[in-house]
C-alpha positions as CSV (number, residue, x, y, z in Angstrom):
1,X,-53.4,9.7,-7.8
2,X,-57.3,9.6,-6.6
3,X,-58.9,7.4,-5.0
4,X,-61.7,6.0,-7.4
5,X,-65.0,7.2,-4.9
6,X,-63.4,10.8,-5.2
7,X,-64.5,10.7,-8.6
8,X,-67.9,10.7,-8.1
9,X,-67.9,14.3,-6.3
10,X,-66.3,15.9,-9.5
11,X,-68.3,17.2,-12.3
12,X,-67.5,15.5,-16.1
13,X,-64.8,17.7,-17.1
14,X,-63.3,17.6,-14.1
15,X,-63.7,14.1,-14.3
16,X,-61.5,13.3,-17.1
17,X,-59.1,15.5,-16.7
18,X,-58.1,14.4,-13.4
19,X,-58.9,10.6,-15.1
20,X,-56.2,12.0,-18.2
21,X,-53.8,13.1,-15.2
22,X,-54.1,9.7,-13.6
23,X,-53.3,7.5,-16.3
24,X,-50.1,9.7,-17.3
25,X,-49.0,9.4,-13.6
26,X,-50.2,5.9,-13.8
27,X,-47.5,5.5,-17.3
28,X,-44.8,6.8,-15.4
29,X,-45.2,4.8,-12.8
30,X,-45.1,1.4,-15.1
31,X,-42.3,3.0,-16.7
32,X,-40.3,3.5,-13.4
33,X,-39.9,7.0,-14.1
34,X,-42.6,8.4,-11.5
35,X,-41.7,12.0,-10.0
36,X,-40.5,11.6,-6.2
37,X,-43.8,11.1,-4.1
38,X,-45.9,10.1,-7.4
39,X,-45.8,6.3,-7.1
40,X,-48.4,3.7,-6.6
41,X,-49.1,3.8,-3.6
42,X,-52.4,2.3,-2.8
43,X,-52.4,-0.4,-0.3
44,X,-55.9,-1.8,-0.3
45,X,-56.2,-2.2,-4.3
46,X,-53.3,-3.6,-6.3
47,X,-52.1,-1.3,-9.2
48,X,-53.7,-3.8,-12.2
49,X,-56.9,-3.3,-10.4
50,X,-56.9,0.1,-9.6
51,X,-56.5,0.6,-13.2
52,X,-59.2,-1.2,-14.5
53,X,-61.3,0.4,-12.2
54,X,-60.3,3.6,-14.0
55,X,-60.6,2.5,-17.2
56,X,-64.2,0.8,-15.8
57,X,-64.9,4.9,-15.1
58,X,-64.1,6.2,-18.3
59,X,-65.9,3.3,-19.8
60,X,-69.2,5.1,-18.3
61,X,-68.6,8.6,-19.6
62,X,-71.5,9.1,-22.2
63,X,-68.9,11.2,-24.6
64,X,-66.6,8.3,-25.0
65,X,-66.8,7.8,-28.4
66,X,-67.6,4.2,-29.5
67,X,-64.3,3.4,-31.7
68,X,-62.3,4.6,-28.3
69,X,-64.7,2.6,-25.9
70,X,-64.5,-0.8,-28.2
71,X,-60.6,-0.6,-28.2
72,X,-60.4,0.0,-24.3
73,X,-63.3,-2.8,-23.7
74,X,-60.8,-5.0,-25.9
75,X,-57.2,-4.1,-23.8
76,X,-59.1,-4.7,-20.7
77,X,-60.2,-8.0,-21.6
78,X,-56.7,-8.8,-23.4
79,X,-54.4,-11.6,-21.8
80,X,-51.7,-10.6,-20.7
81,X,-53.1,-7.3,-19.3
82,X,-51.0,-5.1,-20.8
83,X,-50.9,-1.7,-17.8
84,X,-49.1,0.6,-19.7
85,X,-50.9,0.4,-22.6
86,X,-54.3,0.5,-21.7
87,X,-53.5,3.4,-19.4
88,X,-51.7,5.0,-22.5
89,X,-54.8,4.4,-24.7
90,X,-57.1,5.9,-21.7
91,X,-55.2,9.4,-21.3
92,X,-54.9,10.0,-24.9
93,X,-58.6,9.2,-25.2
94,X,-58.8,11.3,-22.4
95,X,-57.2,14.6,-24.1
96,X,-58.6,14.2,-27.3
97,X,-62.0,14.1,-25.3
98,X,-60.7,17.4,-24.3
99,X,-59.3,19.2,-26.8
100,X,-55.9,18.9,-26.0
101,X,-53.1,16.8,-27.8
102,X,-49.9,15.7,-26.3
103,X,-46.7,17.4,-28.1
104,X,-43.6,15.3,-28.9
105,X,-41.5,16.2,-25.9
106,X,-45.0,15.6,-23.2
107,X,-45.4,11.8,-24.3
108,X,-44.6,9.4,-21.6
109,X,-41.3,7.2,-22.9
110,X,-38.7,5.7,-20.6
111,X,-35.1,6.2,-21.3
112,X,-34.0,3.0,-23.2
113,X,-32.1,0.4,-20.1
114,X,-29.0,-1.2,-22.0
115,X,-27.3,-3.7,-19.9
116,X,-23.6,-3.2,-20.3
117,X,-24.1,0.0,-22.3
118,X,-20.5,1.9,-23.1
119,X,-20.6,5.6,-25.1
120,X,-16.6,4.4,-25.2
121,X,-18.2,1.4,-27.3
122,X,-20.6,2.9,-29.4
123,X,-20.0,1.3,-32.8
124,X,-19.6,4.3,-35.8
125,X,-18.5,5.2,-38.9
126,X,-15.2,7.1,-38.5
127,X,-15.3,10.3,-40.1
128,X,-18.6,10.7,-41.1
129,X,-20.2,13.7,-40.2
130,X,-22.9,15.9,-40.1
131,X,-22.8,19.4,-39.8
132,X,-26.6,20.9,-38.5
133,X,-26.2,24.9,-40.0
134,X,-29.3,27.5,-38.4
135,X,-31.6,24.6,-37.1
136,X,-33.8,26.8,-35.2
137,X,-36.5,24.0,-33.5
138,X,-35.1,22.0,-31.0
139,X,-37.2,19.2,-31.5
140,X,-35.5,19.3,-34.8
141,X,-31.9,19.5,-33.2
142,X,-33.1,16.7,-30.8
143,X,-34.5,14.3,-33.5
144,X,-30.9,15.1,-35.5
145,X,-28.6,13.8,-33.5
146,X,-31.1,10.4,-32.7
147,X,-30.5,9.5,-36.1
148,X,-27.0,10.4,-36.4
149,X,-26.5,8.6,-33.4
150,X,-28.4,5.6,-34.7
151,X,-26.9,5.3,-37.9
152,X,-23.3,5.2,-36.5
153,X,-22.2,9.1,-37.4
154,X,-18.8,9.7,-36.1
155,X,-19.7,13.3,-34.9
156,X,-21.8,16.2,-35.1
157,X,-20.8,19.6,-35.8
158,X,-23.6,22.7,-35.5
159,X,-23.6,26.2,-36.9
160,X,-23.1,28.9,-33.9
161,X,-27.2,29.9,-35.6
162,X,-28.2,26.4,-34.3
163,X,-30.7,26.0,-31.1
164,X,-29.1,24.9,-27.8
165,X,-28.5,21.3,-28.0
166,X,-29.5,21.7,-24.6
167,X,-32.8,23.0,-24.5
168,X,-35.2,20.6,-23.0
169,X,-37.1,19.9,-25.8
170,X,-34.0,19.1,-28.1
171,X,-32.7,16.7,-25.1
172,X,-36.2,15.0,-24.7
173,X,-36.5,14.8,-28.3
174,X,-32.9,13.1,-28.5
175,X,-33.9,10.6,-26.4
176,X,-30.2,10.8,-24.4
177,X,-28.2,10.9,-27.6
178,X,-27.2,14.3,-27.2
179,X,-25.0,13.2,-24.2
180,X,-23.6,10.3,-25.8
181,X,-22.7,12.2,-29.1
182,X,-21.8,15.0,-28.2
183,X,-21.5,18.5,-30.5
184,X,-18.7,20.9,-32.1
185,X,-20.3,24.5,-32.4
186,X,-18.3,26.0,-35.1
187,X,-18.5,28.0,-38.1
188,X,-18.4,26.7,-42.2
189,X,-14.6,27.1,-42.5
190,X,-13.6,25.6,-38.7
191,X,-15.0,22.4,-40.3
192,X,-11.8,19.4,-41.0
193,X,-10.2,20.7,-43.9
194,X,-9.6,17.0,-44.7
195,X,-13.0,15.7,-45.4
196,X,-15.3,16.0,-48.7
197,X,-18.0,18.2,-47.4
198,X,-21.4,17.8,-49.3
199,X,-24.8,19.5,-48.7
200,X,-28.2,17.8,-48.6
201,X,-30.8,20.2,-51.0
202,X,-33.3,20.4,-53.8
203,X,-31.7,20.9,-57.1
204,X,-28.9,18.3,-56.9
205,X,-27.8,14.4,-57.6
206,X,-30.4,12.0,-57.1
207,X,-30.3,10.3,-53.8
208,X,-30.4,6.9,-55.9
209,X,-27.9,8.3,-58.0
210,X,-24.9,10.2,-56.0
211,X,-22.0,8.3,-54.8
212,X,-21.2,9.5,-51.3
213,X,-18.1,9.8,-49.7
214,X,-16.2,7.0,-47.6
215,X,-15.7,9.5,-45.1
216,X,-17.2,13.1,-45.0
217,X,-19.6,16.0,-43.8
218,X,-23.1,16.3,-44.7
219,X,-24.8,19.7,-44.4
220,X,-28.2,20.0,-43.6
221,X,-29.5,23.3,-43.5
222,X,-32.5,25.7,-41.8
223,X,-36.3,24.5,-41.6
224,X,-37.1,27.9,-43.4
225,X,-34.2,28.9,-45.8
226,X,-32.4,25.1,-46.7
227,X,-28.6,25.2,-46.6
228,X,-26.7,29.0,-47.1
229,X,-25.1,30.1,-50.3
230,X,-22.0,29.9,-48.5
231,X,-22.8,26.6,-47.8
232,X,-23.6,26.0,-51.5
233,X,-20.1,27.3,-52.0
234,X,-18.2,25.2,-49.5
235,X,-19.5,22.1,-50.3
236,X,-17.3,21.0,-52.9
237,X,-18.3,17.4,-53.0
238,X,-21.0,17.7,-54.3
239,X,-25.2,18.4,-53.5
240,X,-27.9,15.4,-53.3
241,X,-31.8,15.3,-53.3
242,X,-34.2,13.1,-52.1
243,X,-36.5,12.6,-55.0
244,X,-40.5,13.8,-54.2
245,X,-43.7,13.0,-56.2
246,X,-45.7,15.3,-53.7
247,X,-47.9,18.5,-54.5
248,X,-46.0,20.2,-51.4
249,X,-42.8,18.2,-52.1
250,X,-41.1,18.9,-48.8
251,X,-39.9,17.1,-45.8
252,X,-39.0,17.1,-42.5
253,X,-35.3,18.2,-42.0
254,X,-35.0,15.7,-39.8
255,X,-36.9,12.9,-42.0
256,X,-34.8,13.9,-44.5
257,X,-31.6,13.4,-42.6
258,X,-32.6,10.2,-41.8
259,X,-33.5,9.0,-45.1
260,X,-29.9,10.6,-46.7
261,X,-27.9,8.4,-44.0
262,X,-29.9,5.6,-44.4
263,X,-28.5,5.9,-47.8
264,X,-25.4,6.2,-47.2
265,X,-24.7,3.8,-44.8
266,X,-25.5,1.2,-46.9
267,X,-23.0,2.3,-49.5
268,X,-20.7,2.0,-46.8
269,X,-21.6,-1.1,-45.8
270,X,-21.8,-2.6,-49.7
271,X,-18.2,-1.6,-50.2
272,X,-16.9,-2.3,-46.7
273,X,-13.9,-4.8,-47.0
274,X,-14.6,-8.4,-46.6
């Protein structure tokens, strides 16, 4: 971090993007997840003031655009002074000033503390499955097992096409649910022969209208192609569709996972015994 009067010697670009820098060292810091040596460490300012004086800095840029510089005048006037989020409001102000935009896996967001937090414990539905065939991003990969993770899947099974699970990008994206879950790379016909397999794609049931499975494997397929022919094939449950109104009609596959186990989760939970 710099001290404020350094700021004065730099021209404006330079300026805000060491301002932009400051504020995401200043988030991570809040967050307690500051690199080694990249703590507060200012001994003649407190941390809440150093950061309004920041923020008091950016305030005087000329190029600040008004709608950015009301809602900044607004957190630093706000009681309780919220730290983290003005400084979050001040760097993303910051980058847009400068052309650049944060992607998913840059944003500053602290693992989630769970007192007394177990994987042994994590409550699921047994047996129900997912089974990720050629996802190729791994934000994708990441933002797949979140949400089966969150919705209580039992397990996730990848095609040997998928991403590493352990890419970076899929493990930020996961937000640490990749370690709790855990994977199975295998291939169509290494999947439980016991389980109703069924395949999320255009062309089938009506989300509102198919009646999943008590226990089974949904297949999700690529961001380009959808789920294989083979896949078509194997799936001998049965296919659902989410329902569009949209000119472009199309969805995340990872939005679209969400909203399918959303779905049936609740079935499960409507005819779970009393």
């Amino acid at each position: 971090m710099i001290a404020p009067e350094k700021l004065f010697q730099l021209s404006a670009g330079q300026k805000r993007r060491k301002l932009a820098l400051t504020f995401g060292e200043l988030e991570r810091d809040i967050a307690g997840i500051a690199e080694a040596g990249a703590s507060y460490n200012f001994t003649s300012i407190s941390r809440k003031e150093y950061i309004k004086t920041m923020v008091r800095l950016l305030l005087a840029d000329e190029k600040l655009p008004h709608d950015e510089a009301h809602a900044l005048r607004a957190q630093l006037e706000a009681e309780p002074f919220d730290e983290r989020r003005i400084c979050n409001l001040a760097r993303n102000t910051l980058l847009a000033m400068l052309g650049t935009f944060p992607a998913e896996w840059d944003l500053v967001i602290a693992p989630h503390q769970q007192e007394g937090l177990c994987v042994e414990r994590r409550a699921f539905f047994s047996d129900v499955c997912v089974y990720a065939e050629d996802i190729r991003s791994p934000f994708n990969m990441g933002s797949i097992f979140r949400t089966a993770e969150a919705m209580g899947c039992d397990r996730v099974y990848i095609s040997p096409q998928c991403t590493n699970p352990e890419h970076h990008k899929a493990i930020r994206s996961a937000m640490g649910c990749i370690e709790t879950m855990g994977y199975t790379r295998c291939a169509l016909h290494d999947l439980p022969q016991e389980l109703p397999v069924f395949v999320l794609e255009t062309g089938g049931t009506p989300l509102n209208e198919f009646v999943f499975p008590q226990k089974g494997i949904c297949i999700i397929g690529s961001e380009e192609l959808g789920v294989s022919p083979e896949a078509l094939r194997y799936a001998t449950y049965g296919q659902v569709s989410i329902p569009m109104k949209g000119l472009k009609a199309s969805l995340n596959v990872g939005v679209a996972f969400g909203i399918v186990m959303q779905a049936w989760i609740n079935m499960l939970n409507q005819t779970k015994p009393a």
